[in-house]
C-alpha positions as CSV (number, residue, x, y, z in Angstrom):
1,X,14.6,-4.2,-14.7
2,X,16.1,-6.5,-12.4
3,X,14.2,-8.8,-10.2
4,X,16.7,-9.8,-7.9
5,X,17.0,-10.4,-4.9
6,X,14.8,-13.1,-5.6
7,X,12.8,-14.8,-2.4
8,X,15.0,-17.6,-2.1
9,X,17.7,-15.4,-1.2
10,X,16.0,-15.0,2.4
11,X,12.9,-17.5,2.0
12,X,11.9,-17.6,5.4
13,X,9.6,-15.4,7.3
14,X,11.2,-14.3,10.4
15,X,8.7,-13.5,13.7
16,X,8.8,-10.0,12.5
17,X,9.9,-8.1,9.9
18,X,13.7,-7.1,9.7
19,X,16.0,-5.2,6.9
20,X,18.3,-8.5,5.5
21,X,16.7,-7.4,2.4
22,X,17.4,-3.2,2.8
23,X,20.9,-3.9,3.8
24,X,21.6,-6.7,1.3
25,X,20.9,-4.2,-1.6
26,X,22.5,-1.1,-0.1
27,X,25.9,-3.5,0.2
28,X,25.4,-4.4,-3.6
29,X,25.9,-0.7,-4.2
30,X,22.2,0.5,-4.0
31,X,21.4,3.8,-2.2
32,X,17.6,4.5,-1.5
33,X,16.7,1.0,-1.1
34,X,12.8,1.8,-1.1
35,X,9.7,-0.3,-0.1
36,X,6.4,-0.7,-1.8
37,X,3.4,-1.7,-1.0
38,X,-0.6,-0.8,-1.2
39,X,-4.0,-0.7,0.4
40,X,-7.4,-1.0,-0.6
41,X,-7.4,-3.9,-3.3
42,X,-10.8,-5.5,-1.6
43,X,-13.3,-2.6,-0.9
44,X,-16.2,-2.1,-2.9
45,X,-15.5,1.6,-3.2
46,X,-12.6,3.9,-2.8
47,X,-9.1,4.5,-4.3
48,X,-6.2,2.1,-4.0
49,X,-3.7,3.6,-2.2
50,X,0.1,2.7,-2.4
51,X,3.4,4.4,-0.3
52,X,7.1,4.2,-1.1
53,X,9.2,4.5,1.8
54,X,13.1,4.8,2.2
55,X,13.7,4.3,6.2
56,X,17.0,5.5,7.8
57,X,18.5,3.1,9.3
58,X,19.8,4.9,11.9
59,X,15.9,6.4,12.8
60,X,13.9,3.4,11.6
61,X,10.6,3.1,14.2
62,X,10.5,0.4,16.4
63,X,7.1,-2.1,16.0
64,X,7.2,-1.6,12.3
65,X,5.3,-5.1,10.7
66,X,2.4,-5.6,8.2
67,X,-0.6,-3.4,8.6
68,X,-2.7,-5.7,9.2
69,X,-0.9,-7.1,12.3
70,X,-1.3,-3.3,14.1
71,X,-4.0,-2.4,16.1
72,X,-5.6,1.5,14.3
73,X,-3.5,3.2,17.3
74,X,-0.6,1.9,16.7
75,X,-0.4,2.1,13.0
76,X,-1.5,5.8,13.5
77,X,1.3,6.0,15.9
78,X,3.7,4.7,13.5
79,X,2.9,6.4,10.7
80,X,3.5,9.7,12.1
81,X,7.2,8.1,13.2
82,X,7.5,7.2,9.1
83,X,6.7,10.5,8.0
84,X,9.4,12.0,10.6
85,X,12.1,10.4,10.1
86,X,11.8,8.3,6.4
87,X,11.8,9.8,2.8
88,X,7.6,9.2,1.7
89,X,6.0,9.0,-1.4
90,X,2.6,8.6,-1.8
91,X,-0.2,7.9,-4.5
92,X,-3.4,6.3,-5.2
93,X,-5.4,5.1,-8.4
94,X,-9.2,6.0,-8.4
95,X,-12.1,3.8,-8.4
96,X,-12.8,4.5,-12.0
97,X,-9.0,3.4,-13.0
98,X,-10.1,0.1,-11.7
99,X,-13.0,0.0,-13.0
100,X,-11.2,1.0,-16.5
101,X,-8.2,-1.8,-16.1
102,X,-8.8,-4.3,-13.3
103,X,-7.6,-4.1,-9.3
104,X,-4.4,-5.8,-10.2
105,X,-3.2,-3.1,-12.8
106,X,-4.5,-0.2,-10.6
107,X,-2.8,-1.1,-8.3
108,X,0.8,-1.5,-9.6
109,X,-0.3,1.9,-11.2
110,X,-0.5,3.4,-7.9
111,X,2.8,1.7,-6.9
112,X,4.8,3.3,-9.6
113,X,2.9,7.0,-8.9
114,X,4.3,6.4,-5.2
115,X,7.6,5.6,-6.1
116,X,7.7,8.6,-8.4
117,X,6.1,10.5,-5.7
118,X,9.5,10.4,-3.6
119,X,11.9,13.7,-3.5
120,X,14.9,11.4,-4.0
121,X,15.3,8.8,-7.2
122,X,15.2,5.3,-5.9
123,X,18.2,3.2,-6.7
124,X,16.1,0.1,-6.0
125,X,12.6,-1.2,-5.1
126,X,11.4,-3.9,-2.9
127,X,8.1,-4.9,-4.0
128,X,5.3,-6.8,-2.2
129,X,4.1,-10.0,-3.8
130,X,4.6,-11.4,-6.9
131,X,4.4,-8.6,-9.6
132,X,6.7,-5.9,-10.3
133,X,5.1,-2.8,-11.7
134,X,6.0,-1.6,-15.3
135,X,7.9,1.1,-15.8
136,X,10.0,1.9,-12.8
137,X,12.3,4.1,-12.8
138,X,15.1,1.9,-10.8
139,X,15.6,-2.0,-10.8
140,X,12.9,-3.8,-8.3
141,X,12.6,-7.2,-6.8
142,X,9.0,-8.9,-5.9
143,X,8.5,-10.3,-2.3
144,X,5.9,-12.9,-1.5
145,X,4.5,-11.6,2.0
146,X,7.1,-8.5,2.0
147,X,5.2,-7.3,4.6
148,X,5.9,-9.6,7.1
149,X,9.5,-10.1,6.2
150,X,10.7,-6.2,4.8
151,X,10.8,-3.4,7.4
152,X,10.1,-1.1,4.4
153,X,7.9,-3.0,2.5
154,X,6.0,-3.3,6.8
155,X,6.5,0.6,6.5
156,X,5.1,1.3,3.4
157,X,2.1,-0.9,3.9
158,X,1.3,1.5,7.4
159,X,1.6,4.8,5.3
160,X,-0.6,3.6,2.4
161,X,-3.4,1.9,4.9
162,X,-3.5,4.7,7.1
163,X,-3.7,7.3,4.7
164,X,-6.1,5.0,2.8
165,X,-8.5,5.2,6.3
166,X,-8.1,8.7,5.9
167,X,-9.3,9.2,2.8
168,X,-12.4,7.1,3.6
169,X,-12.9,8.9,6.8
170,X,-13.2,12.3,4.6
171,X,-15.5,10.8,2.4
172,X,-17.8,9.6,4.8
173,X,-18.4,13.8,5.2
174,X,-19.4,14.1,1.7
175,X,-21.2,10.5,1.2
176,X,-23.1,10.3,4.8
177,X,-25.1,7.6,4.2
178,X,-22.6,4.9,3.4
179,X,-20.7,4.5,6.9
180,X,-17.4,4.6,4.8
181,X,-16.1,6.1,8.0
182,X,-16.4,2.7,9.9
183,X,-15.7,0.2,6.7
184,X,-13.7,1.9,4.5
185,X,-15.1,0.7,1.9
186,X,-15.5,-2.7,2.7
187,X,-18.4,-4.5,2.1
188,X,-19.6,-4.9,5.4
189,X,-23.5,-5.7,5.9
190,X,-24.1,-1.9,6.5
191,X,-22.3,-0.8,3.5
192,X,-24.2,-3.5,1.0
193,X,-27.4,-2.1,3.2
194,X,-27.3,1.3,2.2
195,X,-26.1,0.8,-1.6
196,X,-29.1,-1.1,-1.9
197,X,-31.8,1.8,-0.2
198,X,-29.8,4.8,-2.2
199,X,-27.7,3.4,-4.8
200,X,-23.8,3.5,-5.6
201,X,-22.0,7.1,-5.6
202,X,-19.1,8.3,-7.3
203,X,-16.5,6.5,-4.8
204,X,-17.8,3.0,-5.5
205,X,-16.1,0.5,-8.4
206,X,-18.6,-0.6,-10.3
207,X,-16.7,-3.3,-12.1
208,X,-17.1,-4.9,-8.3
209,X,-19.8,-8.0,-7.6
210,X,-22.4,-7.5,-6.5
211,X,-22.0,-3.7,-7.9
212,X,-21.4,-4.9,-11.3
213,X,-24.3,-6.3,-13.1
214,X,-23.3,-8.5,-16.0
């Protein structure tokens, strides 16, 4: 598949992110220009979760930028604007798919569920950061910090971190004594605490340090 546009053809990274890219493919004759992106590559436990997400340019949300630049309201915020007025797909790969490949591969795994995942077939994927995952059903281009520079690629990354949270949040109900509720998954002082007095659980990716033992 193709990897254009390629990120010289818009190498800066503008104060926040903007759709140059979105409207530079839909002019090359691209409809359902969608963004990609995931959440969850670092924690010691949980899925990786990745979105897809065509925005309308005439209803895109305003504030939209990288995940990790939102405060938890206003990503929550947000991601109920995405889901109302943007075409969503969303998918995850399980901690036992990374421990059976590697983070990297799960994760463009769960990329290429997500973008499957959408009611409408993509004509064309913006990608964040350097891979491109196999198989895609349309041509794709990678973006180095897409998050920061794609609004849909900034849009994706809130749907797949929020619904990520989510999923945490519910498994903190079945898991109590991890905190996963207030780490996600992360390997916070608390969360390495209580592995330690009862052990790792389903959730938890054992191919992880200090989880992994060889």
């Amino acid at each position: 598949m193709a990897r254009t546009p390629p990120d010289s053809l818009f190498p800066d990274i503008p104060p926040a992110p903007d759709d140059r890219f979105e409207r530079h493919m839909t002019g090359s004759g691209f409809s359902f220009v969608a963004g990609l992106d995931e959440a969850g590559r670092g924690p010691l436990a949980g899925p990786v979760v990745a979105a897809a997400v065509v925005l309308d340019p005439a209803a895109t949300p305003k504030g939209l930028n990288d995940s990790k630049a939102l405060s938890r309201k206003a990503r929550e915020g947000l991601f109920e604007e995405i889901l109302a007025t943007s075409i969503v797909g969303v998918a995850s790969a399980s901690a036992r798919e990374i421990d059976a490949t590697d983070i990297r591969k799960a994760s463009l795994i769960a990329m290429r569920r997500a973008l499957l995942a959408l009611p409408v077939k993509a004509g064309y994927a913006l990608v964040d950061g350097r891979d491109i995952p196999p198989g895609l059903p349309c041509p794709a281009g990678a973006l180095v910090k897409g998050d920061a520079r794609c609004l849909s690629i900034a849009a994706a990354s809130i749907v797949a971190k929020v619904t990520r949270d989510r999923m945490m949040m519910r498994a903190a109900l079945t898991h109590p004594h991890y905190g996963f509720d207030s780490h996600m998954g992360y390997g916070s002082a608390r969360h390495l605490s209580a592995i330690a007095d009862h052990g790792p659980c389903a959730l938890h990716r054992m191919s992880f340090r200090p989880l992994r033992t060889d």
